[in-house]
Each structure stands twice: as C-alpha cells, then as structure tokens.
C-alpha positions in Angstrom: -7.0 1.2 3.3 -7.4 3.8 6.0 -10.4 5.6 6.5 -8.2 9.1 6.6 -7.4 8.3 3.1 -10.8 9.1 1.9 -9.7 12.9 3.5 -6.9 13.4 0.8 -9.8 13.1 -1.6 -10.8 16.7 -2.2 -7.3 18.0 -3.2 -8.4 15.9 -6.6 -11.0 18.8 -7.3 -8.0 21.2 -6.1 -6.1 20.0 -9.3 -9.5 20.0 -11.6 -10.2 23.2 -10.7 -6.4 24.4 -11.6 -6.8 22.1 -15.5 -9.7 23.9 -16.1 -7.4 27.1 -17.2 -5.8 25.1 -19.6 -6.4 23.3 -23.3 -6.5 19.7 -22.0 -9.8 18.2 -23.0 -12.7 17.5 -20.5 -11.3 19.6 -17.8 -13.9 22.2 -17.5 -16.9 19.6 -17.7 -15.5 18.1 -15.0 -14.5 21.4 -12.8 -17.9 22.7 -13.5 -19.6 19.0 -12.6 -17.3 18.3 -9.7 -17.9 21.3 -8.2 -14.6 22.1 -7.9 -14.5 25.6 -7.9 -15.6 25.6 -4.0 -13.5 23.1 -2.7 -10.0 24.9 -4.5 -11.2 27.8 -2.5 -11.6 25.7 1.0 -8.6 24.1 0.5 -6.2 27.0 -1.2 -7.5 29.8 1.3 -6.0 33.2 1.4 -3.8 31.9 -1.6 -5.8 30.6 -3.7 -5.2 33.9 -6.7 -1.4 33.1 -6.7 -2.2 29.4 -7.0 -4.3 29.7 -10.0 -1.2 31.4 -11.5 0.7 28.6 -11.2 -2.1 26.6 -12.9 0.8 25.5 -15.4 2.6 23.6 -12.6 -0.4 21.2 -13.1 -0.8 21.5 -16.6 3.0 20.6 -17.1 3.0 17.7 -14.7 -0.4 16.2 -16.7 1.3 16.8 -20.0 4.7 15.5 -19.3 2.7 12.0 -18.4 1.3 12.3 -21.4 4.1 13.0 -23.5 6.0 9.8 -22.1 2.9 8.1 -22.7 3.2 8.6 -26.4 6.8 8.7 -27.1 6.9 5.2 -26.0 4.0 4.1 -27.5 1.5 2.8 -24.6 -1.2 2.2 -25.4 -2.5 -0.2 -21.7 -2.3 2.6 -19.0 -3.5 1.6 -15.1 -3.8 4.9 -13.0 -3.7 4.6 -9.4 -5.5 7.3 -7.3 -6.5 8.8 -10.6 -8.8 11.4 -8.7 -10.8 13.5 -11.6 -8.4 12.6 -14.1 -9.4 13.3 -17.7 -6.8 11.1 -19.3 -8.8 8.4 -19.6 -11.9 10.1 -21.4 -8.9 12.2 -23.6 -7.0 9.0 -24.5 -9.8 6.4 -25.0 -11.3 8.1 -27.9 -8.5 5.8 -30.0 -10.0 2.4 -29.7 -7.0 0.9 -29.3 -6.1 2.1 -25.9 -7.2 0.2 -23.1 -7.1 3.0 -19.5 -8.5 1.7 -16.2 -8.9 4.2 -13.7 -8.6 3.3 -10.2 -9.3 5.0 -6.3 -11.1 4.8 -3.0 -15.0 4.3 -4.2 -16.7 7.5 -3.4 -14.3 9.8 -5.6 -14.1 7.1 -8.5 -18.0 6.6 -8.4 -17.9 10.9 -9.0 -15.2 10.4 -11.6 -17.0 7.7 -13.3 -20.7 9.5 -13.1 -19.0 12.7 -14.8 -17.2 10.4 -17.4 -20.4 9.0 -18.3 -23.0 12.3 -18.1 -20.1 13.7 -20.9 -19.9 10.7 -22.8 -23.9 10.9 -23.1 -23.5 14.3 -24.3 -21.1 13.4 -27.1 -23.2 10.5 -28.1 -20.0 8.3 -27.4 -19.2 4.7 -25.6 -16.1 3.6 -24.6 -15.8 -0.2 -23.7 -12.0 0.2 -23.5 -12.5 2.6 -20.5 -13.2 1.1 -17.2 -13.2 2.5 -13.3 -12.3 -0.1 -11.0 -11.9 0.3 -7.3 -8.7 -0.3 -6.0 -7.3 -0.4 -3.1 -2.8 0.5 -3.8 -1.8 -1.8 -1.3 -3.3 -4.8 -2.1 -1.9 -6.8 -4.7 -5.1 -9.0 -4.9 -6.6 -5.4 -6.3 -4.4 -4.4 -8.2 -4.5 -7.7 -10.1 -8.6 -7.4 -10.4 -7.8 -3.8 -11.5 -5.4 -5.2 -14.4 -7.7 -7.6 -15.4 -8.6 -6.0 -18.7 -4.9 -5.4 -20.2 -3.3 -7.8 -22.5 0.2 -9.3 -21.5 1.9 -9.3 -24.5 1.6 -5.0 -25.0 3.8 -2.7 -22.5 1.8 -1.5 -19.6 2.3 2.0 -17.8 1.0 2.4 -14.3 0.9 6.2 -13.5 0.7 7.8 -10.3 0.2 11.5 -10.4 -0.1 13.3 -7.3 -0.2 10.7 -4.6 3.1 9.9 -3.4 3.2 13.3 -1.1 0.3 11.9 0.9 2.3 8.1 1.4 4.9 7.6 4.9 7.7 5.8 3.6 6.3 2.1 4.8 3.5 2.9 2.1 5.4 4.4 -0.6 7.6 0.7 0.0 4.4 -1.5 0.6 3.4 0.6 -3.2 6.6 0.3 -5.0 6.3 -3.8 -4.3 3.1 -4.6 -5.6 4.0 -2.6 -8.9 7.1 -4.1 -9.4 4.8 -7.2 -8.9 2.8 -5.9 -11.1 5.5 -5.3 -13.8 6.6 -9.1 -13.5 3.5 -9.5 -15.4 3.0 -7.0 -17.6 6.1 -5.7 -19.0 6.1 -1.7 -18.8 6.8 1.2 -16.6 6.0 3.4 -13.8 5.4 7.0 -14.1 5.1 9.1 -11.0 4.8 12.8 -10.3 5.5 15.1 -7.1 8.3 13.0 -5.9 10.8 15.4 -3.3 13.1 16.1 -1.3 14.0 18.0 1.4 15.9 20.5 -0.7 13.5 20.8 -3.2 11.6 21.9 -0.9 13.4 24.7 0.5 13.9 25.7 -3.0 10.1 25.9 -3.9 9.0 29.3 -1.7 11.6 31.2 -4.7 8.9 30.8 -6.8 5.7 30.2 -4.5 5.8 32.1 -1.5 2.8 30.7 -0.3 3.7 27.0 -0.6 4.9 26.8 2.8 1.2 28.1 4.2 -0.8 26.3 1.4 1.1 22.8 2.1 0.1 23.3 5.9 -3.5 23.5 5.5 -3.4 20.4 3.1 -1.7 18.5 5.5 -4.3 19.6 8.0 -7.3 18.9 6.0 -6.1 15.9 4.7 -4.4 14.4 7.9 -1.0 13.7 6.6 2.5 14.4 7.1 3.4 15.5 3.8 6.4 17.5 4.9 7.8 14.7 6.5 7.4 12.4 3.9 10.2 13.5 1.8 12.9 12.1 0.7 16.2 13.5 2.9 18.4 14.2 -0.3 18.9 13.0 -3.8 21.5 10.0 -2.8 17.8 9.0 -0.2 15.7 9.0 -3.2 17.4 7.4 -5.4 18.5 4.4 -3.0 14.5 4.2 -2.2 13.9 3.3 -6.0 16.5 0.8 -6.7 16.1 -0.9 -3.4 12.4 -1.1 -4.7 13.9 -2.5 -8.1 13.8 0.1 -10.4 15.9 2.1 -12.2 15.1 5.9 -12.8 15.2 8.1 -15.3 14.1 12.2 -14.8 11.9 13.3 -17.1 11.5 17.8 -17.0 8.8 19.4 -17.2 10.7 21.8 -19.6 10.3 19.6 -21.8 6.5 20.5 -22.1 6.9 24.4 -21.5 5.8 25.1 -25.6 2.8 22.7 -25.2 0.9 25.3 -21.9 -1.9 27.1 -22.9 -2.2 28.0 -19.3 0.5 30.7 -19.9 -1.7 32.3 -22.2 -5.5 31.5 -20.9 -4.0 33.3 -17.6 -2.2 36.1 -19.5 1.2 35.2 -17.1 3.8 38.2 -17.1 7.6 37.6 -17.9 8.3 37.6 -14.6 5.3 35.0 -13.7 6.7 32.9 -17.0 10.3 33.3 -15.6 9.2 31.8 -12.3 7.1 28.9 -13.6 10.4 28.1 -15.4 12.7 28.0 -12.3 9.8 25.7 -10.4 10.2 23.3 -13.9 13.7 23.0 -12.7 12.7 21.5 -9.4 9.9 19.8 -10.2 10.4 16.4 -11.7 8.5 13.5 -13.2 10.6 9.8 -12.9 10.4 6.9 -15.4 10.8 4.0 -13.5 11.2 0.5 -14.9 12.2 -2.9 -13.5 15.6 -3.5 -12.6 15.5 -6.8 -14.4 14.3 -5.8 -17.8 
C-alpha cells in the first residue's frame, strides 16, 4: 500500500478521542493511552468543541455495527483498517468469538500494545483475539488475515471509517477481494461513512463546520475525500451490485435509545434534534454476495 496511507492514520485517535464520551467499553483506556486527546485537537482545529458534540455521530455508527453483529448472530468478525477499535477487546471477552483486527503496522502495533497493557490490568488473555497486518488490497493478505476463522460459521468483515479515504479504483480493487473473500467464508460486509454528493450538501444543516473540518482532513491526510463520493443514490448503488452485492441500509436511528453520549455531554433539544436529522443522512449498508 502507499506510503500516504500511513497519513490517514491519526484520524483513528480523532474517533478514540470522540468514544471516549460515551459507555462503550475500553474507550477511555485507549483515548488516555493513545494519546488521543492531542491529535483530535490538531486534526479538528478551531472546531474541535462542536465536534465533541456530535460525539454521538461516532457512537451511533460503532453501535449500529454492533447491533448487526448480534442480531445476526456473528460470532467470526475480520476488521479492516480497524484503527483504535475497541470491539475486539469488548467482544472477545465471550470465548466463542473469534475478532482479528487488521491495518498498516505502526497504528495496529499501538492498537495491539494498548489491547495488551489493558488486558494485563484485568488479569485477562484472549487467544481468540488476534492483530494481523494487512494490507486491503491484497488478497494474499487478506487470506493470512482470515487464517484463524472457521469455514463452516458466517463471517462479517467490517469497515468502519475507511471508505471516505479510498478513489473509486480502490474502493473496486476492495469490494473484489471481499467478495473473494466471502466465496469462502459465507457472511457479510458491514461498512460505515459511505456518501454521496447530496449527502453531503445536506450535512452543514446540522454541522456547520463540516465543510472546514473535512478540508483540513483531506489536507493532513493527503486525500480527496470530497471527491470520492459517490455522484447520487442510482451511482452507489450500481457501485455495489457491479461489485456483487446486494445492499441493505441499516439507520442509525435505530441505535438513538442505546447513546450515552447524549447524556455524558448533557446535549440540548435542539443539539438532540440535530443529531437526529444527521441519523437520517448518515447510513451503515449490509452487503452480502449476490450469489447467496
């Protein structure tokens, strides 16, 4: 992979830091180990206050994966790019879950250093979790990655946060080697922050600093998210079934109940009101093989 994708690195501890105001487990070990704190301030600037407010943004998007997760029953989870995730620390303390984490080396080595420091803390081992290198568009490595998952027991491969930061070659080159992937291991794919172009002009109604905050990203992280999304709804959806997948929409709604962030941040009604309207942007798919 290219070097520059070892930039888009540090927007990982963006999202830790924004977990850490919520309930999900592990999040504030690893904001507080990750050093987080500083680099949400580098990266989020002169808007980094009105960010934190719409900390349940990130808290909805983790939880919606999660709920998926466990209204289907999977129990074999590969997560690409999984930054400082804590899902696998959260979800391996049932022994019957297998979760490999993957990314570029330097940000997996933090994750897995962290995952370990807490895990000596709690007096606690977890063979079933495992951090493996991996580079997305390598089928070779995803394969290695994969390694430890059994073929008869459905398999989810999550990608939460990375397909802003993929051109459309790589989200393609991506969408292959999982549907590869899925050949093998029957399952689904779960991804986060997919958009369009009208999304997009939607999204300042209830972040007026999104245009300003996605620039300096882009800038810091040497990619052209804005001109990586989709051109409409009829765009995306031809993407994904050209890939071989058929989609399903999964709203964050659905998880509005389940934020503590609303509360740990003390949101107003009209804060709550626009969190709400960005829920009906935002969207999580479901994607599984065409031929299943």
């Amino acid at each position: 992979m290219k070097e520059s994708y070892e930039k888009i690195s540090p927007t990982a501890k963006l999202v830790a830091y924004l977990r850490a105001f919520t309930d999900i487990p592990f999040t504030k070990e690893i904001a507080t180990k990750s050093g987080a704190e500083k680099t949400f301030h580098e990266l989020a600037d002169e808007s980094a206050k009105s960010m934190i407010r719409l900390a349940p943004m990130w808290e909805a998007r983790y939880k919606v994966t999660n709920r998926i997760l466990t209204e289907r029953g999977i129990t074999q989870v590969l997560e690409l790019a999984a930054g400082l995730s804590p899902r696998g620390l959260a979800m391996t303390g049932n022994p019957d879950v297998v979760y490999v984490a993957t990314d570029l080396p330097q940000i997996l080595e933090e994750e897995k250093e962290i995952a370990e420091a807490i895990l000596v803390k709690l007096n606690s081992e977890r063979p079933n979790l495992y951090f493996q290198p991996a580079n997305i568009f390598s089928m070779d490595s995803l394969s290695t990655a994969a390694a430890a998952f059994k073929h008869d027991r459905p398999l989810a491969i999550i990608t939460e946060g990375l397909f802003p930061y993929l051109t459309r070659g790589e989200r393609k080159a991506l969408a292959g080697n999982i549907h590869e992937l899925l050949e093998k291991y029957p399952g689904l794919w779960i991804t986060t922050d997919v958009h369009t172009k009208q999304d997009m002009q939607k999204i300042p109604q209830f972040d007026e600093n999104a245009k300003k905050r996605l620039t300096r990203i882009s800038s810091s992280t040497e990619s052209t998210i804005e001109s990586n999304f989709f051109d409409d709804e009829n765009d995306l959806k031809q993407f994904f079934e050209k890939a071989g997948f058929k989609m399903e929409e999964y709203s964050y709604i659905n998880v509005f109940q389940d934020l503590s962030s609303v509360k740990i941040l003390n949101l107003t009604q009209e804060e709550i009101l626009k969190i709400q309207q960005g829920f009906r942007i935002l969207r999580t798919l479901i994607l599984t093989p065409l031929n299943t």
